[in-house]
PAGUGU-670270 format. One record per residue: x, y, z of N, C-alpha, C, O in turn. Coordinates in steps of 0.05 Angstrom, whole numbers, padded with zeros to 5 digits, always signed. Layout:
XYZXYZXYZXYZ ...
//
This chain:
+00648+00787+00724+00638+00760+00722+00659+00740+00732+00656+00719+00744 +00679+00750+00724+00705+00722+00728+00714+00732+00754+00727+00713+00763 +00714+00752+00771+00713+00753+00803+00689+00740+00816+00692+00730+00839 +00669+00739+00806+00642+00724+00822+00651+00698+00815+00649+00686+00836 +00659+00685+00801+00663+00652+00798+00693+00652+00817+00692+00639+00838 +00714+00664+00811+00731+00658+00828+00719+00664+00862+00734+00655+00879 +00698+00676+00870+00696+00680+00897+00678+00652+00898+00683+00635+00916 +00662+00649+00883+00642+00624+00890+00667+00597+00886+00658+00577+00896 +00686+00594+00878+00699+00574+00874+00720+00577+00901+00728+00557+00914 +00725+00595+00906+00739+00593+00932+00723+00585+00956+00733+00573+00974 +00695+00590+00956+00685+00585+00985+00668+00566+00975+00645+00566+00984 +00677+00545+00952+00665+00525+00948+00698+00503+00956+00699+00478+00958 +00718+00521+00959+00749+00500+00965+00740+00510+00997+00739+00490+01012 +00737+00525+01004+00741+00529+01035+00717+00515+01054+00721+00514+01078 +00695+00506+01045+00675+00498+01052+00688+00467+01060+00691+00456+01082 +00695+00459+01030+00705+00431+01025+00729+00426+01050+00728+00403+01060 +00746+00440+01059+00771+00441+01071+00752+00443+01103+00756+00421+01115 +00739+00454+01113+00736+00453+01131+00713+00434+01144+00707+00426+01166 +00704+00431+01120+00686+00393+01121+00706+00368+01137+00702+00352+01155 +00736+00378+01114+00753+00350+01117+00770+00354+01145+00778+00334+01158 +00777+00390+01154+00777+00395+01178+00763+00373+01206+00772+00358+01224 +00735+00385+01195+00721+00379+01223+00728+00339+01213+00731+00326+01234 +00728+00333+01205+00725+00299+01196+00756+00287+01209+00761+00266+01220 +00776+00311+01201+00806+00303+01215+00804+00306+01245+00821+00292+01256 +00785+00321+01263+00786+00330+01283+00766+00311+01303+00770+00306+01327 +00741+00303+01283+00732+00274+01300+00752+00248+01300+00768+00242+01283 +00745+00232+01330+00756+00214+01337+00736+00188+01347+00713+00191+01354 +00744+00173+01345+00731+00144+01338+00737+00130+01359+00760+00121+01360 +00718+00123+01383+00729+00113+01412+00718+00086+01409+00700+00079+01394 +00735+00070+01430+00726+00043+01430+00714+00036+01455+00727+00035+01476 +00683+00029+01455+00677+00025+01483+00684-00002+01500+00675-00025+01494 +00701+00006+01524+00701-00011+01540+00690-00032+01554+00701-00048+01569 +00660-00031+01544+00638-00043+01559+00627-00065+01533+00619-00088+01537 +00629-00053+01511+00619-00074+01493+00622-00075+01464+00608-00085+01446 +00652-00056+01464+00670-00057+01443+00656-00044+01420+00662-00048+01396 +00636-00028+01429+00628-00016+01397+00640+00017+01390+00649+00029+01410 +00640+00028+01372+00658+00047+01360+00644+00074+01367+00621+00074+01358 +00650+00093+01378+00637+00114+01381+00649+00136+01373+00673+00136+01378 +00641+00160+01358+00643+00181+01349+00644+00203+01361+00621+00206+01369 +00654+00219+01367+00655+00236+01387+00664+00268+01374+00685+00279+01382 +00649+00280+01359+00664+00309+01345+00663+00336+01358+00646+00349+01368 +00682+00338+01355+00688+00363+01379+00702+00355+01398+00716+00372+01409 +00702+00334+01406+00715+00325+01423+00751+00324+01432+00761+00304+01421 +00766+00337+01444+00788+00349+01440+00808+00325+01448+00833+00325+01443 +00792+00299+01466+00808+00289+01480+00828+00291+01506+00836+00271+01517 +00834+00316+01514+00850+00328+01531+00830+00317+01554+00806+00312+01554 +00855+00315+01577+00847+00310+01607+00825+00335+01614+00828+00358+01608 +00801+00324+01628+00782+00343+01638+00788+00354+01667+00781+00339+01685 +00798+00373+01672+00789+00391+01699+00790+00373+01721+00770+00359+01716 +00802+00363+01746+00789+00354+01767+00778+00386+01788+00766+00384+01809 +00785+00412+01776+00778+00411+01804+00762+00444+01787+00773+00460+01771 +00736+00442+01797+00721+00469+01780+00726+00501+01793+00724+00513+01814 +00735+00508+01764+00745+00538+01765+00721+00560+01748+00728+00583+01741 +00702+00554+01745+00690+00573+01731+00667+00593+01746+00653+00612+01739 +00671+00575+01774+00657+00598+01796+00626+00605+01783+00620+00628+01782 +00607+00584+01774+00585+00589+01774+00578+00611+01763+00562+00624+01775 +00589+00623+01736+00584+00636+01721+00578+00629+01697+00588+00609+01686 +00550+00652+01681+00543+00639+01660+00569+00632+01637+00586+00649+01632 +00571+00607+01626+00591+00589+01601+00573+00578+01596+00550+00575+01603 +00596+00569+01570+00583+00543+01558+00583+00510+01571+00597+00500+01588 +00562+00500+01558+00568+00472+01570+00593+00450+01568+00593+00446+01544 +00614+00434+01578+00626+00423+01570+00614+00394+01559+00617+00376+01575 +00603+00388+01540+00595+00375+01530+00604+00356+01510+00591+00338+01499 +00634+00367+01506+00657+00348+01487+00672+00350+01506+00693+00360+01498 +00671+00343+01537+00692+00327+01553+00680+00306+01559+00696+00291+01571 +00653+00294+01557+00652+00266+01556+00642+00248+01537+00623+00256+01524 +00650+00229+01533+00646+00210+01505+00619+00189+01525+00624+00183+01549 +00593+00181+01513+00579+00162+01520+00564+00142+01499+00545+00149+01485 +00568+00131+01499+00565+00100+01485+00531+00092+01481+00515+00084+01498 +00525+00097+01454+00494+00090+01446+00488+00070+01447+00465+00067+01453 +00505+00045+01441+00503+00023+01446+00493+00010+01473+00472-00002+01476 +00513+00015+01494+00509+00004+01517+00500+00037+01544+00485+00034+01564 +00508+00054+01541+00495+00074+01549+00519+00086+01575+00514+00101+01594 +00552+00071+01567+00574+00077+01582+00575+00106+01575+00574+00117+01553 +00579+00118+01610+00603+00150+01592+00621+00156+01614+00619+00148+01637 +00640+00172+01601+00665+00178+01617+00677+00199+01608+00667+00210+01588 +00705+00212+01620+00711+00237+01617+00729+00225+01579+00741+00204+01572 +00723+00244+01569+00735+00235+01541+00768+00227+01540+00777+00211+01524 +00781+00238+01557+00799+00228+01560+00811+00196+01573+00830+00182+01566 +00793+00193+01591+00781+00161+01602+00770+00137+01592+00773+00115+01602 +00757+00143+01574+00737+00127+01556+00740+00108+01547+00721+00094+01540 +00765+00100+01543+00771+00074+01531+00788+00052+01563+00797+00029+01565 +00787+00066+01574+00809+00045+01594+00793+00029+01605+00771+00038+01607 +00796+00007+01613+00795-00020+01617+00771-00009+01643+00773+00012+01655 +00749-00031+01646+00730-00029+01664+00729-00056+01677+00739-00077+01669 +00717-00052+01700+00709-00081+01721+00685-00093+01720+00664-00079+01721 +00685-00119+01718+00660-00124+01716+00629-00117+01726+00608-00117+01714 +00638-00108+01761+00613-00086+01768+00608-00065+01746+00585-00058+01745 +00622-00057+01733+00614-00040+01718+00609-00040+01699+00601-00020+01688 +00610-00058+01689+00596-00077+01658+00567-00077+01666+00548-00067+01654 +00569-00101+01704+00536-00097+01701+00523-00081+01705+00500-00081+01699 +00541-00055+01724+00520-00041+01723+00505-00018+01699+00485-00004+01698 +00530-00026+01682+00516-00003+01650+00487-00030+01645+00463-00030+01646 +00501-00042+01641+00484-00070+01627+00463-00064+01636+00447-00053+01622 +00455-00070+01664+00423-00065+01678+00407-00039+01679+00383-00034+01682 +00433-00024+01676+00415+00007+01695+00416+00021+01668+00394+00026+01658 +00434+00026+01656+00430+00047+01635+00430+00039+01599+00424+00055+01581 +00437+00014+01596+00435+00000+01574+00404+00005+01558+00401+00010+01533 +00379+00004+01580+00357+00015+01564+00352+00037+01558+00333+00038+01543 +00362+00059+01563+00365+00092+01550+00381+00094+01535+00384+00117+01529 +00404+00072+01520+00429+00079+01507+00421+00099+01486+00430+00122+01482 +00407+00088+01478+00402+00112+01443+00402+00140+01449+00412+00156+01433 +00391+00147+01472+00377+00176+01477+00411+00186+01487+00411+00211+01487 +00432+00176+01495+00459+00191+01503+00476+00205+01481+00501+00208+01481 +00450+00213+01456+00465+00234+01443+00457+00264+01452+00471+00284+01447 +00430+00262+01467+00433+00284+01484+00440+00288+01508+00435+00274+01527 +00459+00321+01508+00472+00315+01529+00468+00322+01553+00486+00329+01569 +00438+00320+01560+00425+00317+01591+00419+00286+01590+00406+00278+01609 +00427+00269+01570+00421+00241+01583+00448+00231+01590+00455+00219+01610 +00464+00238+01566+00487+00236+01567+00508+00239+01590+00525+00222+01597 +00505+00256+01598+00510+00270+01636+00509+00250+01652+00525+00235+01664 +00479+00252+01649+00457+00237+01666+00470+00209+01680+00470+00203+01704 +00482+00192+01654+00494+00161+01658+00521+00167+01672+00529+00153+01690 +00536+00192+01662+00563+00199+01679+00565+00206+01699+00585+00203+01713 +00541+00217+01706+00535+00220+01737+00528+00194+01756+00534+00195+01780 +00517+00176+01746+00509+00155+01754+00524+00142+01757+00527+00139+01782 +00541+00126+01740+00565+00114+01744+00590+00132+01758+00609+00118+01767 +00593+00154+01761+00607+00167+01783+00600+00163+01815+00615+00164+01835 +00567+00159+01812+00558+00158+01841+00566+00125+01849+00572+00119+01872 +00565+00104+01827+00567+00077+01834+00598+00079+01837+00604+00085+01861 +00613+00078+01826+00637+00082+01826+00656+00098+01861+00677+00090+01871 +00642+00114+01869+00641+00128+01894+00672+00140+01885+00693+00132+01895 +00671+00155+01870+00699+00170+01862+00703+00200+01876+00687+00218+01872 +00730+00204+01896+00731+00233+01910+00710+00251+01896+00702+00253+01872 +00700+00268+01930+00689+00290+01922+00692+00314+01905+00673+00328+01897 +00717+00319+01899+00738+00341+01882+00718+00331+01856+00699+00344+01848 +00726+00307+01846+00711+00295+01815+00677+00297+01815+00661+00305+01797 +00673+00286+01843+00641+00300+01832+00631+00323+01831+00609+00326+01819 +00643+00345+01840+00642+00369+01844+00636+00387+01813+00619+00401+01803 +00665+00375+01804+00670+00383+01773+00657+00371+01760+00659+00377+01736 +00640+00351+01765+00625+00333+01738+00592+00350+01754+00575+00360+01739 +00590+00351+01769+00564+00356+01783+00555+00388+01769+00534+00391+01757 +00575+00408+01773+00571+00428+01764+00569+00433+01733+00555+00452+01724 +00585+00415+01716+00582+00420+01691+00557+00409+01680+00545+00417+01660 +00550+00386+01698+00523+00382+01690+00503+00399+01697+00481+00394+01688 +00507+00422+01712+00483+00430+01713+00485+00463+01696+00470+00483+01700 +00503+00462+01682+00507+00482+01654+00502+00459+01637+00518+00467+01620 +00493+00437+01627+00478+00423+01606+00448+00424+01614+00431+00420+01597 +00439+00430+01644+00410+00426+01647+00409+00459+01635+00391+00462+01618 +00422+00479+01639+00409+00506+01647+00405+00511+01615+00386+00524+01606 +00431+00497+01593+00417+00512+01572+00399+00504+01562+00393+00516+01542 +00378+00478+01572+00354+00472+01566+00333+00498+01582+00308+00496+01581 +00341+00513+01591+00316+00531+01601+00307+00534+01573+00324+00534+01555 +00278+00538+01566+00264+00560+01555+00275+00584+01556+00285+00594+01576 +00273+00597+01526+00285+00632+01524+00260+00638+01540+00244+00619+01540 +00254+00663+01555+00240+00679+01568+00221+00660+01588+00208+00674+01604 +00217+00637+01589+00195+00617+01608+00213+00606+01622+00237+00606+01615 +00203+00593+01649+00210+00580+01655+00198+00546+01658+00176+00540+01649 +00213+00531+01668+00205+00501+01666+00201+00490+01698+00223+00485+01709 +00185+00487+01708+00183+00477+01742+00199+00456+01750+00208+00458+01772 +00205+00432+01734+00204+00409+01740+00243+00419+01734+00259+00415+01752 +00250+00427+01715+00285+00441+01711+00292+00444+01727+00309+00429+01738 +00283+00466+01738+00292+00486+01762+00293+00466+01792+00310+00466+01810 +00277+00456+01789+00282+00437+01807+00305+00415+01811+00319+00409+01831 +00305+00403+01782+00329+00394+01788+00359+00398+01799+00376+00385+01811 +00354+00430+01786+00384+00440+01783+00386+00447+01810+00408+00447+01819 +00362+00453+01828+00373+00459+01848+00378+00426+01861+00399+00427+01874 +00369+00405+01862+00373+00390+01875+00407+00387+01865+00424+00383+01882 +00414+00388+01838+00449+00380+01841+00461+00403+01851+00479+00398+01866 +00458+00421+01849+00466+00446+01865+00469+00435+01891+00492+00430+01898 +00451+00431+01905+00453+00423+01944+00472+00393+01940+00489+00393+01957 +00474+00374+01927+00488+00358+01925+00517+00364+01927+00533+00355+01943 +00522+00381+01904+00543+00391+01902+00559+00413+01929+00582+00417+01938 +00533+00424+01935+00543+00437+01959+00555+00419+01984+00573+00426+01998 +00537+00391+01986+00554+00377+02002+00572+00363+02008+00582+00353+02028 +00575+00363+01976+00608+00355+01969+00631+00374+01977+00652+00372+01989 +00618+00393+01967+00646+00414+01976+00647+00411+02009+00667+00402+02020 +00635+00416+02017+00635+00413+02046+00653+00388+02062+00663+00389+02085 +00650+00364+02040+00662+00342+02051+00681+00344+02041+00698+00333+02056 +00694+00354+02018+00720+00359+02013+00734+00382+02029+00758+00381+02031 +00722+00403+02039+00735+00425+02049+00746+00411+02081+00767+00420+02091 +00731+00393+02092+00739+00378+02112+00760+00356+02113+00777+00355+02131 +00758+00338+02094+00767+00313+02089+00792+00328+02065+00814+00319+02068 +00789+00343+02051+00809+00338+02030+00815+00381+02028+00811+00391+02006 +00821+00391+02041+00815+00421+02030+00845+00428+02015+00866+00416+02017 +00837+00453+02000+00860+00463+01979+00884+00472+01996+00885+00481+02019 +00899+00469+01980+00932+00473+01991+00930+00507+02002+00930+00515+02025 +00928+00521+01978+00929+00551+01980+00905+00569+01987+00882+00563+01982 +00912+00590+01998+00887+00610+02011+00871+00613+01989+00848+00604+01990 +00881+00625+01965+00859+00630+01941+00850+00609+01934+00826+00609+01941 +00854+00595+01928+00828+00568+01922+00819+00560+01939+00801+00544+01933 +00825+00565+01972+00800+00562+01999+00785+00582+01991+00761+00577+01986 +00793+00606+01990+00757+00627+01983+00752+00617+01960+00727+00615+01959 +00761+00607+01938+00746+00603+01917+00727+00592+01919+00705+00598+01910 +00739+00563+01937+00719+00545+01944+00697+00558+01965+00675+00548+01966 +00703+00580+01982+00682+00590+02006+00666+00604+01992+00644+00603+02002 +00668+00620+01964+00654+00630+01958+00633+00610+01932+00610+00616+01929 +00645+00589+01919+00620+00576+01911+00602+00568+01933+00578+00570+01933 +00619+00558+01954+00585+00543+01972+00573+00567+01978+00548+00563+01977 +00579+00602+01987+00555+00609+01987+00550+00624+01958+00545+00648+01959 +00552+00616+01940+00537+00622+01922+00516+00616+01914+00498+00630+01904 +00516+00577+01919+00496+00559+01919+00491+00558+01939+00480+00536+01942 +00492+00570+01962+00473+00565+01987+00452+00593+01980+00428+00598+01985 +00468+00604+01967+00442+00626+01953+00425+00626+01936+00402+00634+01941 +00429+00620+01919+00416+00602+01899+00400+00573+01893+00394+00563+01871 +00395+00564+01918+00385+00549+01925+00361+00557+01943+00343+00543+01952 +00367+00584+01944+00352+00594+01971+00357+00604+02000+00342+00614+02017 +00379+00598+02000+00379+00608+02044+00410+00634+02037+00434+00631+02038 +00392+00656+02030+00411+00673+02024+00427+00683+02054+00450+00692+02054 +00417+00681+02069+00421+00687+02104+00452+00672+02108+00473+00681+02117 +00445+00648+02100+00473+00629+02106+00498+00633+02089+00521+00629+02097 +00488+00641+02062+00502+00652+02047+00528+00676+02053+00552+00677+02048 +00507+00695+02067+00521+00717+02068+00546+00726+02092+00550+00750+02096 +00555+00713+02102+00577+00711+02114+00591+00702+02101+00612+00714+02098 +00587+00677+02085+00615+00664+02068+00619+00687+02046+00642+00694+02043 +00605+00697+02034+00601+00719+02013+00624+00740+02025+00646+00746+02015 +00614+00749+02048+00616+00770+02058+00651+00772+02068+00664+00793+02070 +00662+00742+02072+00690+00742+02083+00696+00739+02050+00718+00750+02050 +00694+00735+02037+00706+00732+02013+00708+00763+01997+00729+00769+01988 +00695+00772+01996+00684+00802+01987+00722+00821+02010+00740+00836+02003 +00714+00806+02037+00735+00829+02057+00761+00816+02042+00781+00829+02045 +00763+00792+02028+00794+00789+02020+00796+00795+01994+00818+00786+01987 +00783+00807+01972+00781+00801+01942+00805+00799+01935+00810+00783+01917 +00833+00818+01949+00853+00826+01930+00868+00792+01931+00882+00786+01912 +00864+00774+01951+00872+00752+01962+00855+00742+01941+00868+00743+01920 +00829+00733+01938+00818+00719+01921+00815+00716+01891+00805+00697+01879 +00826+00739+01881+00833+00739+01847+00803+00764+01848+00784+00765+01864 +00810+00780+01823+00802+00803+01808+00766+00785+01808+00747+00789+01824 +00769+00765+01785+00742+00746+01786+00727+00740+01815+00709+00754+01825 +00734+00727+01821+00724+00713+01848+00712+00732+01872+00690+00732+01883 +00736+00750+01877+00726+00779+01893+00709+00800+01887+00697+00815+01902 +00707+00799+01858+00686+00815+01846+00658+00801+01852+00642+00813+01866 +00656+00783+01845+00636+00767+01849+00621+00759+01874+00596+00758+01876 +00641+00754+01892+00627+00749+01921+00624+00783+01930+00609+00782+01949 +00629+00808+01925+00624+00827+01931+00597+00834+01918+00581+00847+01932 +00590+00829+01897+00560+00828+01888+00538+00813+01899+00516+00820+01907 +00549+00792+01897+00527+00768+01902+00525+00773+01938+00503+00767+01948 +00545+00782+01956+00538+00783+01982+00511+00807+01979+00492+00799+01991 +00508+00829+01968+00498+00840+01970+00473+00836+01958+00454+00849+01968 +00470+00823+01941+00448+00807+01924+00433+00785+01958+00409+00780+01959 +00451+00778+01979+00445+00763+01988+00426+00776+02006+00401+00773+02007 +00446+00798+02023+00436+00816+02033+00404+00824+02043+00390+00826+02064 +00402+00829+02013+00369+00845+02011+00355+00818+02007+00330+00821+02004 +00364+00790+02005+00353+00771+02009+00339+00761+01977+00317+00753+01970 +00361+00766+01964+00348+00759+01933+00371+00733+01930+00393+00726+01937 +00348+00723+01913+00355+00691+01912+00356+00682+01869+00356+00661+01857 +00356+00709+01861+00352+00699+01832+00375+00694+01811+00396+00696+01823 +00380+00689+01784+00406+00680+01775+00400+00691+01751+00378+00686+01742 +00418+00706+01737+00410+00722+01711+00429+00702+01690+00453+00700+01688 +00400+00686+01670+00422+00682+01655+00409+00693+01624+00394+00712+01625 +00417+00678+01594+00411+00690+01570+00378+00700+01570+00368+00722+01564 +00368+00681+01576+00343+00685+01564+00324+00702+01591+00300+00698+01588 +00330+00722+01619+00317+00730+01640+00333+00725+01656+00357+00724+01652 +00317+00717+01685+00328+00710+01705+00309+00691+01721+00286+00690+01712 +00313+00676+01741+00307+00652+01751+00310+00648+01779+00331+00639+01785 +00291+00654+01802+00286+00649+01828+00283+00633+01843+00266+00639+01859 +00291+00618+01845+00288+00582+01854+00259+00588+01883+00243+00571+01890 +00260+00610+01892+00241+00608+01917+00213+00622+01902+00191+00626+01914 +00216+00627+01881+00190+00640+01866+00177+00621+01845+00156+00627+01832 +00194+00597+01843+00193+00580+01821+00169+00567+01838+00170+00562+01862 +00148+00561+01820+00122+00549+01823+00110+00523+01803+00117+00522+01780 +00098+00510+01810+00089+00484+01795+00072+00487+01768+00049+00492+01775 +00072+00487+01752+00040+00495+01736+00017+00491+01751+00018+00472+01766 -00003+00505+01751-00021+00498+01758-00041+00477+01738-00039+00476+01713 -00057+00463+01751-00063+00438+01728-00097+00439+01740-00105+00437+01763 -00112+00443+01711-00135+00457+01713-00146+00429+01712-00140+00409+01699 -00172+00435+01736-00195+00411+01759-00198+00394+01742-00204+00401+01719 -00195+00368+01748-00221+00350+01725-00241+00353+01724-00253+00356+01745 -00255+00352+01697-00279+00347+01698-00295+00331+01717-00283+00313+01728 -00322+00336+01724-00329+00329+01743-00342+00300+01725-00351+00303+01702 -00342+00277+01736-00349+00250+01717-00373+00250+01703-00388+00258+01721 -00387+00246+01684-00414+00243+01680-00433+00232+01696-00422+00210+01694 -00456+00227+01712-00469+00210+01727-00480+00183+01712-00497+00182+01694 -00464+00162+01724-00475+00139+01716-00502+00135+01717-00514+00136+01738 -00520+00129+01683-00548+00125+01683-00550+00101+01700-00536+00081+01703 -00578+00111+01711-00589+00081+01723-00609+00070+01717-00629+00084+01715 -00611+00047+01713-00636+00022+01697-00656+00031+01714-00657+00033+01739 -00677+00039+01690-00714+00042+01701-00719+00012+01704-00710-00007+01691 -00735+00011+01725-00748-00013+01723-00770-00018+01706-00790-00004+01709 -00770-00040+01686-00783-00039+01670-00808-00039+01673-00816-00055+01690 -00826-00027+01663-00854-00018+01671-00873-00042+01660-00870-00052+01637 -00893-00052+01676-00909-00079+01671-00935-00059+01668-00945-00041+01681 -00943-00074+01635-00969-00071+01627-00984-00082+01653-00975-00099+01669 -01018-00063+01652-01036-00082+01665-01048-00101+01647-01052-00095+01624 -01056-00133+01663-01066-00135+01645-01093-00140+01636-01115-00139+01649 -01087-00145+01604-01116-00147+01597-01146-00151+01605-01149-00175+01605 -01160-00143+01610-01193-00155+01618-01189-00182+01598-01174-00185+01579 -01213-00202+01611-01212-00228+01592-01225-00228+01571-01249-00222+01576 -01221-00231+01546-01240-00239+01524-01250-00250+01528-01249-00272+01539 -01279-00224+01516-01315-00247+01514-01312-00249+01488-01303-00236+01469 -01324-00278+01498-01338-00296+01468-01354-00282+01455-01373-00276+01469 -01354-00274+01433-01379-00256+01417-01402-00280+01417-01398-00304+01417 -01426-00267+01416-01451-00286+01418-01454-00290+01389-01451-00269+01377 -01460-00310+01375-01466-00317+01352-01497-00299+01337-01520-00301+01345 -01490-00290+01323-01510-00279+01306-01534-00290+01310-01536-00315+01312 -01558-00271+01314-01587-00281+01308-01592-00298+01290-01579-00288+01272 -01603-00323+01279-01613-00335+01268-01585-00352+01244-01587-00361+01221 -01563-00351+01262-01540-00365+01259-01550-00396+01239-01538-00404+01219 -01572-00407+01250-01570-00424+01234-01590-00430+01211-01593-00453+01202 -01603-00410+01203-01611-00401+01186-01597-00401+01159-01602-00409+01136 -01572-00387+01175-01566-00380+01154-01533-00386+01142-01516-00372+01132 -01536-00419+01148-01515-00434+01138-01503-00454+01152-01484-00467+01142 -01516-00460+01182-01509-00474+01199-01524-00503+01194-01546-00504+01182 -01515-00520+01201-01532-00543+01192-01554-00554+01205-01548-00561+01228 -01577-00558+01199-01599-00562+01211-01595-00581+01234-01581-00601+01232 -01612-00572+01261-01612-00600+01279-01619-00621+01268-01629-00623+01246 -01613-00645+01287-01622-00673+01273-01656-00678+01280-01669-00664+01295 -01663-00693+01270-01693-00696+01277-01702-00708+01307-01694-00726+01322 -01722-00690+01305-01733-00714+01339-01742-00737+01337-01762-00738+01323 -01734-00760+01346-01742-00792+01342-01775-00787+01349-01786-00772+01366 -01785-00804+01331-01816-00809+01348-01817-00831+01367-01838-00836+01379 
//
């Protein structure tokens, strides 16, 4: 008996402790745009990633690297969040995203405004790359377990090709110092050139990455040696928790015919009695005045 109360009294202190844990571990941001207090738990604070290393493999979402503001509908990398903004950027939270503020506790809307103000902002391709891709590990864990969603899949591919043309403009304009993070980078674009669909284009960048693996890290070389061959036979699908997902098999719902309208009634023309024959005068009774009528007057002599 007195071991069952000491166990319930301990994980009634350890419950309590890691309540006041997580409560020491949230942080309280001040937004830049219109000074109201935001909460952010989980949130580690630490500088976010400029440049993405996770090579398009299933993770988790980073979703406590950016802080966004319910109030006015600001977001930024959590480590950013408080520093001083310009007035374009006041108006443009103010106009554009100020009416969705509430909904930026989820974090596909939440993204959503960070992406936006990254695109107004016009910040190097390296940064959109890494914000582009993590957003689209906040769309994917909205898939449906075992279904898919038409209108999702679509998106994700549209930031996928976005993203692909970022890298492209950075591999031109800005490319990595060292050989391993050039295949790293050769082997995300054809990953998403596969995954998007044009496995064909894919499979050369795959395929030079696959001939260098020991150059490209254990990860990376493993990977483009699969997926080239995935490309290969011309499969375009992405395995993640709940199945797998074909972007060129992905189809619309179909959306069953309307009803066909009722036929508007149309006014009978109102139908005209014939009419009546004329009323006859009934003839006055035989001997009418006989029999109560008042006698003629007399004949003068």
């Amino acid at each position: 008996m007195m071991t069952a109360r000491v166990f319930i009294l301990l994980s009634l202190l350890l419950s309590a402790f890691a309540a006041n844990l997580a409560q020491a571990q949230a942080r309280t941001y001040v937004c830049p745009v219109d000074g109201a207090r935001v909460v952010q738990v989980g949130g580690d604070g630490q500088p976010a990633p400029k440049m993405y290393s996770d090579f398009e493999v299933p993770t988790e979402a980073y979703a406590n690297r950016i802080v966004a503001c319910p109030s006015c509908g600001y977001a930024q990398w959590a480590a950013e969040f408080e520093r001083p903004v310009d007035g374009s950027i006041v108006t443009y939270t103010q106009q554009n995203l100020k009416p969705d503020a509430r909904r930026v506790v989820e974090p596909r809307i939440a993204w959503k405004h960070f992406i936006d103000l990254l695109h107004f902002r016009r910040v190097p391709p390296r940064e959109q790359v890494t914000a582009l891709l993590y957003y689209t590990y906040v769309l994917k864990r909205a898939r449906p377990g075992g279904g898919q969603d038409y209108a999702l899949e679509m998106q994700i591919k549209q930031v996928r090709a976005e993203v692909l043309n970022l890298l492209f403009a950075a591999l031109k304009d800005d490319p990595p110092r060292s050989e391993r993070a050039r295949l790293e980078w050769l082997y995300l674009s054809g990953e998403l050139m596969r995954l998007t669909g044009d496995p064909k284009r894919a499979l050369p960048l795959l395929d030079d990455v696959c001939g260098l693996k020991e150059t490209a890290g254990h990860l990376v070389g493993n990977l483009a040696c699969e997926m080239a061959d995935r490309a290969r036979r011309g499969e375009c699908f992405e395995d993640y928790q709940g199945g797998f997902v074909d972007v060129t098999t992905a189809k619309p719902p179909v959306k069953a015919a309307p009803l066909p309208e009722p036929p508007t009634p149309t006014k009978a023309a109102p139908v005209k009695a014939a009419p009546l024959p004329p009323m006859e005068r009934a003839a006055p009774p035989r001997g009418a005045s006989e029999a109560g009528a008042p006698p003629p007057p007399p004949i003068p002599r």
